[in-house]
C-alpha positions as CSV (number, residue, x, y, z in Angstrom):
1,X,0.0,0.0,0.0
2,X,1.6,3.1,-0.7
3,X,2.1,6.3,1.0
4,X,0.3,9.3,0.1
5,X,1.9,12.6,1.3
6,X,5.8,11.5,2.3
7,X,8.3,14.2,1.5
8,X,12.1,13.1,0.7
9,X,14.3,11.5,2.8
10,X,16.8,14.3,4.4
11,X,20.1,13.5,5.1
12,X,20.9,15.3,8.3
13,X,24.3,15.3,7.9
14,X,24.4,16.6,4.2
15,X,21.4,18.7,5.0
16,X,23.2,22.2,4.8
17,X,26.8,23.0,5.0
18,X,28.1,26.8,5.7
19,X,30.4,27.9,3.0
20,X,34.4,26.6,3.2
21,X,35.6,30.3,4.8
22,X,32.9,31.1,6.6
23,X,34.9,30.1,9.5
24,X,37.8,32.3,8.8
25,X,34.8,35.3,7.9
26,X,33.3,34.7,11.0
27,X,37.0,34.9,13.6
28,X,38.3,38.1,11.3
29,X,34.5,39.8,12.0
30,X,34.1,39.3,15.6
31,X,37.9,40.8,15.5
32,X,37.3,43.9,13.4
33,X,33.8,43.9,15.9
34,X,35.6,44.1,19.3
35,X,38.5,45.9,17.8
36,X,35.7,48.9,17.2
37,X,34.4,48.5,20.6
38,X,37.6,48.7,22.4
39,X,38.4,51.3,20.3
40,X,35.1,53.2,21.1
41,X,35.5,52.6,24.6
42,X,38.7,53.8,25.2
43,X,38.2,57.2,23.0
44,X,35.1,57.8,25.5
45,X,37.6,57.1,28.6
46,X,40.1,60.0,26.7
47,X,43.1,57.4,26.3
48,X,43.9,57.0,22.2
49,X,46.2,53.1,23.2
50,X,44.8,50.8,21.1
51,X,44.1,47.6,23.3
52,X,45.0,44.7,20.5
53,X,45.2,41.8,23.1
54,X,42.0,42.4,24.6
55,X,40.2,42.5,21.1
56,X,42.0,39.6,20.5
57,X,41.0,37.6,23.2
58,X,37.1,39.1,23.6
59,X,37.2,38.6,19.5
60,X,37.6,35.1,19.2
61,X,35.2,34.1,23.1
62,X,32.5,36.0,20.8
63,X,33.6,33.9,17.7
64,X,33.2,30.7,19.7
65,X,29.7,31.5,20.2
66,X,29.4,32.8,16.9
67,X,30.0,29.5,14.9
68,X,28.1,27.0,17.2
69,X,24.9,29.5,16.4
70,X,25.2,29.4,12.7
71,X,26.9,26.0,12.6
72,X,23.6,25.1,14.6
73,X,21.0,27.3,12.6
74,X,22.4,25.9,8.9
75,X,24.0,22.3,10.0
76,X,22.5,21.0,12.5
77,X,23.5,19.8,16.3
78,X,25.7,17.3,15.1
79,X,28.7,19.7,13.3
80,X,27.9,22.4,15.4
81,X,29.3,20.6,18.5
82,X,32.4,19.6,15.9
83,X,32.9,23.0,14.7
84,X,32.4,24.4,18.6
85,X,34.9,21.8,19.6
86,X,37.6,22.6,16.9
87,X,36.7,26.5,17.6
88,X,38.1,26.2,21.2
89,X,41.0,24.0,19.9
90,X,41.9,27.2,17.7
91,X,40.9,29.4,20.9
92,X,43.4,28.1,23.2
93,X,46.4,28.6,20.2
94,X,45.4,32.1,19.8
95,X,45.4,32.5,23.7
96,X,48.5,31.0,23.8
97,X,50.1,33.2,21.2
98,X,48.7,36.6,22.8
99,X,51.9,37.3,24.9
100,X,54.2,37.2,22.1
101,X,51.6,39.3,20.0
102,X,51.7,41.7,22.8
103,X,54.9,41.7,23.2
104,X,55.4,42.4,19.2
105,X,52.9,45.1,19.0
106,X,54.4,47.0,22.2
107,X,58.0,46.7,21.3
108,X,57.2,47.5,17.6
109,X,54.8,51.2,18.8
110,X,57.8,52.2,20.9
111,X,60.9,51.3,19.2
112,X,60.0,52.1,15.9
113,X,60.2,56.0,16.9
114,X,64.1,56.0,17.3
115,X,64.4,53.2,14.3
116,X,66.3,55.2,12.3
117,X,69.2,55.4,10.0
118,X,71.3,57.6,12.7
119,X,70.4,54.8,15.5
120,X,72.2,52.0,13.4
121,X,75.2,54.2,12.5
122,X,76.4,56.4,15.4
123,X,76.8,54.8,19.0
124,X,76.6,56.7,22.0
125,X,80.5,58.8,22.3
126,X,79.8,62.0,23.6
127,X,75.7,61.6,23.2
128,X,73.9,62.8,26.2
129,X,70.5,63.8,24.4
130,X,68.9,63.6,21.8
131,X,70.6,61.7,18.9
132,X,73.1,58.6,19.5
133,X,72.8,55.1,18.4
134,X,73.5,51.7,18.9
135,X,76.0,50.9,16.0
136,X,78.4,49.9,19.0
137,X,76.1,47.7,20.6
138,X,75.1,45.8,17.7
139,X,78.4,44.9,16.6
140,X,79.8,44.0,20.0
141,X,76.2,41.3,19.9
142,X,77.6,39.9,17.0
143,X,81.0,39.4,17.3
144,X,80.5,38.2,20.7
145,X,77.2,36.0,19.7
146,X,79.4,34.4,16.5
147,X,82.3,34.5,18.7
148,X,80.6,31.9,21.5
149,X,79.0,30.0,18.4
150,X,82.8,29.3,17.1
151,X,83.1,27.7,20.9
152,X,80.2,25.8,21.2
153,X,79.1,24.3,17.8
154,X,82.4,21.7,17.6
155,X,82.4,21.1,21.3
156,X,78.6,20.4,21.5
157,X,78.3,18.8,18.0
158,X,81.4,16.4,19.2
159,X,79.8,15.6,22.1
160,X,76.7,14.8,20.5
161,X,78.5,12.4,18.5
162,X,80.4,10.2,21.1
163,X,77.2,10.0,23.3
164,X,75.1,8.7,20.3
165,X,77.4,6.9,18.4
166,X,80.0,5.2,20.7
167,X,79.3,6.4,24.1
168,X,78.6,3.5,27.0
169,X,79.1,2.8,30.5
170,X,80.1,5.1,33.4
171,X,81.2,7.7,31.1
172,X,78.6,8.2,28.8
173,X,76.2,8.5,31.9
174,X,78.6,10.9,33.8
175,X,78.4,13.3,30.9
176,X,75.2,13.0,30.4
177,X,74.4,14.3,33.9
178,X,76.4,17.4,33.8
179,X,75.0,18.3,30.0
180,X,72.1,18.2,32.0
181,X,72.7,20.1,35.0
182,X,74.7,23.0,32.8
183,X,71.2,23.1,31.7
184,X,69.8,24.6,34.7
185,X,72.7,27.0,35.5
186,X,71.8,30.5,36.1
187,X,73.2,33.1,33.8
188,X,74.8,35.0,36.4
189,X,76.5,31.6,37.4
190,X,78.0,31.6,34.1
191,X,79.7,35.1,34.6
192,X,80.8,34.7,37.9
193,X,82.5,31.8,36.9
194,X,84.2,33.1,33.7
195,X,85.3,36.5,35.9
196,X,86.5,34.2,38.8
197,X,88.6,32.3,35.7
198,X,90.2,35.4,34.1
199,X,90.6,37.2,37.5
200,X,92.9,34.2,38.6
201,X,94.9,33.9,35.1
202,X,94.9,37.8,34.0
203,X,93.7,39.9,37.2
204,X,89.9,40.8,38.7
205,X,90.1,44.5,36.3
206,X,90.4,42.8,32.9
207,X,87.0,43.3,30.7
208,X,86.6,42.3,27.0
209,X,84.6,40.8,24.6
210,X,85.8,37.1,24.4
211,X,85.4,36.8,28.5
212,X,81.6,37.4,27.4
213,X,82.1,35.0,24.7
214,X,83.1,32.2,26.9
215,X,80.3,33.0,29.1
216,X,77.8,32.5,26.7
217,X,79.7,29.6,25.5
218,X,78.9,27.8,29.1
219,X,75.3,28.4,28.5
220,X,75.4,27.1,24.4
221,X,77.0,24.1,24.8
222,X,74.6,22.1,26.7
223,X,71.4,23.4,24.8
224,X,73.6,22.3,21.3
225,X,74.7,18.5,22.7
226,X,70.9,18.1,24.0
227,X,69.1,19.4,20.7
228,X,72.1,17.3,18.3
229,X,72.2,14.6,20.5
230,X,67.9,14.2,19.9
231,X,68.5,14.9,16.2
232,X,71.2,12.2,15.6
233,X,68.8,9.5,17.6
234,X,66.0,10.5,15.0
235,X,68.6,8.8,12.2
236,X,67.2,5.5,11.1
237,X,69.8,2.8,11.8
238,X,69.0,1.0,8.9
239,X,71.0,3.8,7.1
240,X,74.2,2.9,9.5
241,X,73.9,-0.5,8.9
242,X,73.6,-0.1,5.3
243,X,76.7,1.6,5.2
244,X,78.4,-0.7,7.8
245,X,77.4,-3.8,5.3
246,X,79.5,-1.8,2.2
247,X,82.4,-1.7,4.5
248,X,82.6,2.0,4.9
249,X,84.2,2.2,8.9
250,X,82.1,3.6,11.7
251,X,83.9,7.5,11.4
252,X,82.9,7.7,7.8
253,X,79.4,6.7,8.3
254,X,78.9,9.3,10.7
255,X,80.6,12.2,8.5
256,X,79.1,11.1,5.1
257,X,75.6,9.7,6.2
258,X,74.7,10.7,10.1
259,X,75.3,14.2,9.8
260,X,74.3,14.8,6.6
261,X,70.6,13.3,7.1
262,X,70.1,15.3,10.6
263,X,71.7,18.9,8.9
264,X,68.6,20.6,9.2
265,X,67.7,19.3,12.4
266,X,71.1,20.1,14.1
267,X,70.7,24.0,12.6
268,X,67.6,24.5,13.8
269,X,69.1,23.1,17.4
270,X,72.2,25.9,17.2
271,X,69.5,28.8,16.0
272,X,67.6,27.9,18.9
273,X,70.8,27.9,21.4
274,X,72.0,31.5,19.7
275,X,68.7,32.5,20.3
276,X,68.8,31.5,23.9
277,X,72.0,33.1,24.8
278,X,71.6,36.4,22.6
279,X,69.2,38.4,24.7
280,X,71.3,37.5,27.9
281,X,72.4,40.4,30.0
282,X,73.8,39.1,33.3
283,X,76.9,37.6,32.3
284,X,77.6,40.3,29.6
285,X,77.1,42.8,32.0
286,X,80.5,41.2,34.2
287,X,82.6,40.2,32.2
288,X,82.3,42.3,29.1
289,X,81.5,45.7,30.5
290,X,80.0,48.8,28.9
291,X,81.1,51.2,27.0
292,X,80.0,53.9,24.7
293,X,82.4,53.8,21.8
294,X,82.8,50.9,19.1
295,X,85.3,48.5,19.8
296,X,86.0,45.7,16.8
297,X,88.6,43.9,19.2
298,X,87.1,40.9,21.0
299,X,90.3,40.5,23.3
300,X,91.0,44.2,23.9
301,X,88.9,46.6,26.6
302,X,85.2,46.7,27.2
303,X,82.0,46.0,24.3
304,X,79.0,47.0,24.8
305,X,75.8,44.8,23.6
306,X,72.4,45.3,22.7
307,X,71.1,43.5,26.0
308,X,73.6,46.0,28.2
309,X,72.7,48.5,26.2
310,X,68.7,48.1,26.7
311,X,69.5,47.4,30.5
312,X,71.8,51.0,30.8
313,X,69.5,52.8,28.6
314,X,66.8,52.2,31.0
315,X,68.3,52.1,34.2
316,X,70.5,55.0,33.8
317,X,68.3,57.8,32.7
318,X,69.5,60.9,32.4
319,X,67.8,64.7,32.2
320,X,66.9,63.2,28.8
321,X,65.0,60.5,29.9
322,X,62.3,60.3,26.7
323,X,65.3,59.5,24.7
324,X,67.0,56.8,26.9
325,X,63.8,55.0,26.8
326,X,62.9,55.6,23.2
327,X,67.0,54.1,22.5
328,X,66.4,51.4,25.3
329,X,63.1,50.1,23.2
330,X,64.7,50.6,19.5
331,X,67.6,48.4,20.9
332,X,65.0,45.8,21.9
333,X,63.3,45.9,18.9
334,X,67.0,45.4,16.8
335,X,67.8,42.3,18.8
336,X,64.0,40.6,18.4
337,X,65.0,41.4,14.5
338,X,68.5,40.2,14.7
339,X,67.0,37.0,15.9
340,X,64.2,37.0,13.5
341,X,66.5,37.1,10.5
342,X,69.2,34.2,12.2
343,X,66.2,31.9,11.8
344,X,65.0,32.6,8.4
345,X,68.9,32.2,7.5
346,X,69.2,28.9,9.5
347,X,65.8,27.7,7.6
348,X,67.4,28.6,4.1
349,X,70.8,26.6,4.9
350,X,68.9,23.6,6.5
351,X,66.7,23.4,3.6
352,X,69.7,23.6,1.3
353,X,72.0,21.1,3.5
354,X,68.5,18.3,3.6
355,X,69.0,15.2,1.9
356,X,67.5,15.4,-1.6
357,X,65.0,12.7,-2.3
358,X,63.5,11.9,-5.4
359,X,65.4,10.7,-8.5
Protein backbone atom coordinates (compact mmCIF):
# COMPACT_ATOMS: atom_id res chain seq x y z
CA UNK A 1 0.00 0.00 0.00
CA UNK A 2 1.57 3.13 -0.68
CA UNK A 3 2.11 6.29 1.03
CA UNK A 4 0.35 9.32 0.10
CA UNK A 5 1.93 12.64 1.27
CA UNK A 6 5.81 11.51 2.26
CA UNK A 7 8.32 14.19 1.49
CA UNK A 8 12.13 13.08 0.66
CA UNK A 9 14.30 11.46 2.83
CA UNK A 10 16.81 14.31 4.37
CA UNK A 11 20.12 13.48 5.13
CA UNK A 12 20.91 15.32 8.34
CA UNK A 13 24.33 15.35 7.94
CA UNK A 14 24.41 16.56 4.22
CA UNK A 15 21.38 18.72 4.98
CA UNK A 16 23.16 22.25 4.83
CA UNK A 17 26.84 23.01 5.01
CA UNK A 18 28.07 26.77 5.69
CA UNK A 19 30.43 27.88 3.03
CA UNK A 20 34.43 26.58 3.21
CA UNK A 21 35.62 30.32 4.83
CA UNK A 22 32.93 31.10 6.57
CA UNK A 23 34.85 30.12 9.55
CA UNK A 24 37.83 32.32 8.80
CA UNK A 25 34.81 35.30 7.92
CA UNK A 26 33.27 34.75 11.00
CA UNK A 27 36.97 34.85 13.63
CA UNK A 28 38.27 38.12 11.31
CA UNK A 29 34.49 39.77 11.95
CA UNK A 30 34.09 39.29 15.61
CA UNK A 31 37.86 40.84 15.55
CA UNK A 32 37.31 43.88 13.36
CA UNK A 33 33.80 43.88 15.89
CA UNK A 34 35.64 44.15 19.25
CA UNK A 35 38.47 45.93 17.81
CA UNK A 36 35.68 48.94 17.17
CA UNK A 37 34.39 48.54 20.61
CA UNK A 38 37.61 48.74 22.36
CA UNK A 39 38.43 51.30 20.29
CA UNK A 40 35.05 53.21 21.11
CA UNK A 41 35.54 52.61 24.61
CA UNK A 42 38.69 53.82 25.15
CA UNK A 43 38.18 57.20 23.03
CA UNK A 44 35.09 57.81 25.50
CA UNK A 45 37.62 57.07 28.56
CA UNK A 46 40.12 60.04 26.71
CA UNK A 47 43.10 57.38 26.33
CA UNK A 48 43.91 57.01 22.25
CA UNK A 49 46.19 53.11 23.17
CA UNK A 50 44.76 50.80 21.11
CA UNK A 51 44.08 47.64 23.30
CA UNK A 52 44.99 44.71 20.49
CA UNK A 53 45.19 41.77 23.09
CA UNK A 54 41.99 42.38 24.57
CA UNK A 55 40.20 42.53 21.12
CA UNK A 56 41.98 39.62 20.53
CA UNK A 57 41.02 37.55 23.23
CA UNK A 58 37.08 39.14 23.63
CA UNK A 59 37.22 38.61 19.51
CA UNK A 60 37.63 35.06 19.24
CA UNK A 61 35.21 34.09 23.07
CA UNK A 62 32.49 36.01 20.79
CA UNK A 63 33.64 33.92 17.65
CA UNK A 64 33.19 30.69 19.68
CA UNK A 65 29.70 31.54 20.24
CA UNK A 66 29.42 32.82 16.89
CA UNK A 67 30.04 29.55 14.90
CA UNK A 68 28.06 27.05 17.16
CA UNK A 69 24.94 29.50 16.39
CA UNK A 70 25.16 29.44 12.72
CA UNK A 71 26.91 25.98 12.63
CA UNK A 72 23.62 25.12 14.61
CA UNK A 73 21.00 27.32 12.60
CA UNK A 74 22.42 25.85 8.86
CA UNK A 75 24.03 22.28 9.97
CA UNK A 76 22.47 21.02 12.53
CA UNK A 77 23.54 19.82 16.34
CA UNK A 78 25.71 17.27 15.10
CA UNK A 79 28.69 19.75 13.27
CA UNK A 80 27.91 22.43 15.37
CA UNK A 81 29.28 20.60 18.45
CA UNK A 82 32.39 19.62 15.91
CA UNK A 83 32.95 22.97 14.75
CA UNK A 84 32.35 24.44 18.63
CA UNK A 85 34.95 21.78 19.59
CA UNK A 86 37.63 22.65 16.91
CA UNK A 87 36.73 26.54 17.57
CA UNK A 88 38.08 26.20 21.20
CA UNK A 89 40.99 23.99 19.88
CA UNK A 90 41.95 27.16 17.72
CA UNK A 91 40.85 29.40 20.92
CA UNK A 92 43.40 28.05 23.16
CA UNK A 93 46.40 28.56 20.20
CA UNK A 94 45.38 32.08 19.80
CA UNK A 95 45.36 32.53 23.70
CA UNK A 96 48.52 31.03 23.78
CA UNK A 97 50.12 33.16 21.24
CA UNK A 98 48.69 36.57 22.84
CA UNK A 99 51.91 37.31 24.93
CA UNK A 100 54.20 37.17 22.13
CA UNK A 101 51.65 39.27 19.96
CA UNK A 102 51.67 41.72 22.80
CA UNK A 103 54.93 41.71 23.21
CA UNK A 104 55.40 42.45 19.20
CA UNK A 105 52.85 45.07 19.03
CA UNK A 106 54.41 46.98 22.22
CA UNK A 107 57.97 46.66 21.27
CA UNK A 108 57.22 47.46 17.56
CA UNK A 109 54.79 51.16 18.78
CA UNK A 110 57.76 52.17 20.87
CA UNK A 111 60.86 51.35 19.22
CA UNK A 112 59.99 52.14 15.87
CA UNK A 113 60.22 55.98 16.91
CA UNK A 114 64.08 55.97 17.26
CA UNK A 115 64.39 53.20 14.26
CA UNK A 116 66.29 55.25 12.31
CA UNK A 117 69.24 55.39 9.97
CA UNK A 118 71.29 57.57 12.72
CA UNK A 119 70.36 54.77 15.51
CA UNK A 120 72.19 52.02 13.44
CA UNK A 121 75.22 54.24 12.47
CA UNK A 122 76.42 56.41 15.39
CA UNK A 123 76.79 54.85 18.96
CA UNK A 124 76.61 56.72 22.02
CA UNK A 125 80.48 58.82 22.34
CA UNK A 126 79.79 62.00 23.57
CA UNK A 127 75.68 61.61 23.17
CA UNK A 128 73.87 62.85 26.20
CA UNK A 129 70.51 63.78 24.42
CA UNK A 130 68.87 63.64 21.82
CA UNK A 131 70.55 61.75 18.85
CA UNK A 132 73.05 58.60 19.47
CA UNK A 133 72.80 55.05 18.41
CA UNK A 134 73.47 51.67 18.95
CA UNK A 135 75.98 50.90 16.03
CA UNK A 136 78.44 49.93 18.97
CA UNK A 137 76.13 47.66 20.63
CA UNK A 138 75.08 45.80 17.70
CA UNK A 139 78.43 44.92 16.63
CA UNK A 140 79.77 44.02 20.03
CA UNK A 141 76.15 41.35 19.93
CA UNK A 142 77.59 39.89 16.98
CA UNK A 143 81.00 39.42 17.26
CA UNK A 144 80.52 38.21 20.66
CA UNK A 145 77.19 36.01 19.73
CA UNK A 146 79.41 34.44 16.45
CA UNK A 147 82.29 34.49 18.74
CA UNK A 148 80.63 31.86 21.50
CA UNK A 149 78.99 30.02 18.37
CA UNK A 150 82.76 29.30 17.11
CA UNK A 151 83.15 27.74 20.92
CA UNK A 152 80.23 25.76 21.23
CA UNK A 153 79.09 24.30 17.80
CA UNK A 154 82.42 21.70 17.58
CA UNK A 155 82.42 21.06 21.25
CA UNK A 156 78.61 20.43 21.54
CA UNK A 157 78.27 18.77 17.99
CA UNK A 158 81.38 16.42 19.17
CA UNK A 159 79.78 15.59 22.07
CA UNK A 160 76.69 14.82 20.53
CA UNK A 161 78.47 12.39 18.45
CA UNK A 162 80.40 10.19 21.11
CA UNK A 163 77.15 10.01 23.30
CA UNK A 164 75.14 8.70 20.34
CA UNK A 165 77.44 6.85 18.36
CA UNK A 166 79.97 5.21 20.70
CA UNK A 167 79.30 6.43 24.15
CA UNK A 168 78.64 3.48 26.96
CA UNK A 169 79.10 2.78 30.52
CA UNK A 170 80.09 5.06 33.39
CA UNK A 171 81.24 7.74 31.12
CA UNK A 172 78.65 8.20 28.81
CA UNK A 173 76.25 8.51 31.94
CA UNK A 174 78.63 10.89 33.80
CA UNK A 175 78.36 13.27 30.87
CA UNK A 176 75.18 13.03 30.40
CA UNK A 177 74.37 14.26 33.85
CA UNK A 178 76.42 17.37 33.82
CA UNK A 179 74.95 18.27 30.01
CA UNK A 180 72.10 18.22 32.05
CA UNK A 181 72.74 20.08 35.02
CA UNK A 182 74.71 23.01 32.83
CA UNK A 183 71.18 23.14 31.66
CA UNK A 184 69.80 24.65 34.72
CA UNK A 185 72.74 27.01 35.47
CA UNK A 186 71.77 30.47 36.07
CA UNK A 187 73.18 33.13 33.76
CA UNK A 188 74.78 35.01 36.39
CA UNK A 189 76.52 31.61 37.39
CA UNK A 190 78.04 31.59 34.14
CA UNK A 191 79.66 35.13 34.61
CA UNK A 192 80.83 34.68 37.87
CA UNK A 193 82.53 31.80 36.95
CA UNK A 194 84.25 33.13 33.70
CA UNK A 195 85.29 36.49 35.94
CA UNK A 196 86.46 34.17 38.76
CA UNK A 197 88.56 32.33 35.72
CA UNK A 198 90.20 35.39 34.07
CA UNK A 199 90.64 37.15 37.48
CA UNK A 200 92.89 34.21 38.63
CA UNK A 201 94.88 33.90 35.11
CA UNK A 202 94.90 37.84 34.05
CA UNK A 203 93.69 39.89 37.18
CA UNK A 204 89.88 40.80 38.65
CA UNK A 205 90.14 44.51 36.29
CA UNK A 206 90.37 42.83 32.94
CA UNK A 207 87.00 43.25 30.71
CA UNK A 208 86.58 42.32 27.02
CA UNK A 209 84.64 40.80 24.57
CA UNK A 210 85.80 37.15 24.41
CA UNK A 211 85.37 36.78 28.49
CA UNK A 212 81.63 37.40 27.42
CA UNK A 213 82.15 35.00 24.73
CA UNK A 214 83.10 32.19 26.95
CA UNK A 215 80.33 33.05 29.12
CA UNK A 216 77.82 32.54 26.66
CA UNK A 217 79.67 29.64 25.49
CA UNK A 218 78.94 27.78 29.05
CA UNK A 219 75.30 28.44 28.51
CA UNK A 220 75.42 27.14 24.44
CA UNK A 221 77.04 24.08 24.82
CA UNK A 222 74.59 22.11 26.75
CA UNK A 223 71.40 23.42 24.85
CA UNK A 224 73.57 22.26 21.27
CA UNK A 225 74.68 18.50 22.73
CA UNK A 226 70.85 18.07 23.96
CA UNK A 227 69.07 19.44 20.74
CA UNK A 228 72.08 17.33 18.30
CA UNK A 229 72.17 14.57 20.54
CA UNK A 230 67.91 14.24 19.88
CA UNK A 231 68.53 14.91 16.22
CA UNK A 232 71.17 12.19 15.65
CA UNK A 233 68.81 9.48 17.63
CA UNK A 234 65.96 10.49 14.97
CA UNK A 235 68.65 8.84 12.20
CA UNK A 236 67.16 5.48 11.11
CA UNK A 237 69.82 2.77 11.81
CA UNK A 238 69.03 1.03 8.91
CA UNK A 239 70.98 3.82 7.12
CA UNK A 240 74.23 2.94 9.48
CA UNK A 241 73.88 -0.47 8.87
CA UNK A 242 73.57 -0.12 5.32
CA UNK A 243 76.69 1.62 5.24
CA UNK A 244 78.44 -0.66 7.75
CA UNK A 245 77.40 -3.75 5.27
CA UNK A 246 79.52 -1.84 2.19
CA UNK A 247 82.35 -1.70 4.51
CA UNK A 248 82.58 2.04 4.88
CA UNK A 249 84.20 2.23 8.91
CA UNK A 250 82.06 3.56 11.74
CA UNK A 251 83.86 7.51 11.42
CA UNK A 252 82.90 7.70 7.82
CA UNK A 253 79.37 6.68 8.26
CA UNK A 254 78.94 9.30 10.69
CA UNK A 255 80.59 12.22 8.53
CA UNK A 256 79.10 11.07 5.07
CA UNK A 257 75.62 9.66 6.21
CA UNK A 258 74.65 10.74 10.11
CA UNK A 259 75.33 14.25 9.84
CA UNK A 260 74.26 14.77 6.63
CA UNK A 261 70.60 13.26 7.13
CA UNK A 262 70.08 15.29 10.57
CA UNK A 263 71.68 18.86 8.88
CA UNK A 264 68.61 20.60 9.24
CA UNK A 265 67.67 19.27 12.36
CA UNK A 266 71.09 20.12 14.09
CA UNK A 267 70.71 23.98 12.58
CA UNK A 268 67.61 24.47 13.82
CA UNK A 269 69.07 23.11 17.39
CA UNK A 270 72.16 25.92 17.16
CA UNK A 271 69.46 28.81 15.97
CA UNK A 272 67.60 27.89 18.93
CA UNK A 273 70.78 27.95 21.40
CA UNK A 274 71.98 31.50 19.74
CA UNK A 275 68.66 32.52 20.27
CA UNK A 276 68.77 31.46 23.86
CA UNK A 277 71.99 33.11 24.79
CA UNK A 278 71.61 36.44 22.58
CA UNK A 279 69.23 38.36 24.67
CA UNK A 280 71.29 37.45 27.93
CA UNK A 281 72.43 40.40 29.97
CA UNK A 282 73.83 39.15 33.34
CA UNK A 283 76.94 37.58 32.35
CA UNK A 284 77.64 40.32 29.61
CA UNK A 285 77.13 42.81 32.01
CA UNK A 286 80.45 41.19 34.24
CA UNK A 287 82.62 40.20 32.22
CA UNK A 288 82.32 42.35 29.12
CA UNK A 289 81.48 45.75 30.49
CA UNK A 290 79.98 48.81 28.95
CA UNK A 291 81.09 51.23 26.98
CA UNK A 292 79.96 53.93 24.72
CA UNK A 293 82.37 53.75 21.82
CA UNK A 294 82.79 50.90 19.06
CA UNK A 295 85.31 48.51 19.82
CA UNK A 296 86.02 45.71 16.77
CA UNK A 297 88.60 43.92 19.20
CA UNK A 298 87.12 40.88 21.02
CA UNK A 299 90.31 40.47 23.26
CA UNK A 300 91.02 44.16 23.94
CA UNK A 301 88.93 46.57 26.56
CA UNK A 302 85.16 46.74 27.16
CA UNK A 303 82.04 45.96 24.30
CA UNK A 304 79.01 47.00 24.76
CA UNK A 305 75.79 44.83 23.59
CA UNK A 306 72.38 45.32 22.72
CA UNK A 307 71.12 43.47 25.97
CA UNK A 308 73.56 46.00 28.16
CA UNK A 309 72.74 48.48 26.22
CA UNK A 310 68.65 48.11 26.74
CA UNK A 311 69.53 47.44 30.47
CA UNK A 312 71.80 51.01 30.77
CA UNK A 313 69.49 52.84 28.60
CA UNK A 314 66.75 52.18 31.00
CA UNK A 315 68.27 52.06 34.25
CA UNK A 316 70.50 55.02 33.84
CA UNK A 317 68.35 57.80 32.67
CA UNK A 318 69.51 60.94 32.41
CA UNK A 319 67.76 64.72 32.15
CA UNK A 320 66.86 63.21 28.78
CA UNK A 321 65.03 60.49 29.92
CA UNK A 322 62.29 60.28 26.74
CA UNK A 323 65.33 59.49 24.74
CA UNK A 324 66.95 56.83 26.92
CA UNK A 325 63.84 55.05 26.83
CA UNK A 326 62.86 55.59 23.17
CA UNK A 327 66.98 54.11 22.47
CA UNK A 328 66.37 51.44 25.26
CA UNK A 329 63.15 50.15 23.20
CA UNK A 330 64.73 50.56 19.54
CA UNK A 331 67.58 48.39 20.89
CA UNK A 332 64.96 45.85 21.93
CA UNK A 333 63.27 45.93 18.87
CA UNK A 334 66.96 45.42 16.77
CA UNK A 335 67.76 42.28 18.81
CA UNK A 336 64.02 40.63 18.39
CA UNK A 337 65.03 41.41 14.53
CA UNK A 338 68.53 40.25 14.72
CA UNK A 339 67.01 37.02 15.85
CA UNK A 340 64.18 37.02 13.52
CA UNK A 341 66.50 37.12 10.46
CA UNK A 342 69.18 34.16 12.18
CA UNK A 343 66.23 31.92 11.81
CA UNK A 344 64.98 32.61 8.41
CA UNK A 345 68.89 32.16 7.47
CA UNK A 346 69.17 28.91 9.46
CA UNK A 347 65.84 27.71 7.64
CA UNK A 348 67.41 28.63 4.12
CA UNK A 349 70.84 26.65 4.93
CA UNK A 350 68.90 23.56 6.51
CA UNK A 351 66.67 23.39 3.62
CA UNK A 352 69.71 23.57 1.30
CA UNK A 353 72.01 21.12 3.46
CA UNK A 354 68.46 18.32 3.58
CA UNK A 355 69.04 15.17 1.92
CA UNK A 356 67.53 15.42 -1.63
CA UNK A 357 65.00 12.68 -2.26
CA UNK A 358 63.53 11.86 -5.42
CA UNK A 359 65.37 10.70 -8.46
Amino acid sequence: MAVTGAGPIVNSLTAGKLPKGAPWMLLIGSWIVLGIVFLFVQLSHGTTTFNLVGSLFFGTVLFDVLIYVVSYLVEGVRRARDRLLTALVATAFIVALLPLVSLLYTVLSKGIARFDPTFFSESMRNIVGPGGGALHAIIGTLEITAFATLISVPIGLMTAIYLVEYGRGALARSITFLVDVMSGIPSIVAGLFVFALFALLVGPAVRNGAMGAIALSVLMIPIVVRSSGEILKLVPNELREASYALGVPKWLTVLKIVLPTSAPGIITGIMLAIARVIGETAPLLLVSGFTQSVNYDLFSERMMTLPVFVYQSYVAQGLHAEDDINRAWAGALTLILIVMVLNLVARLIARFFAPKLGR
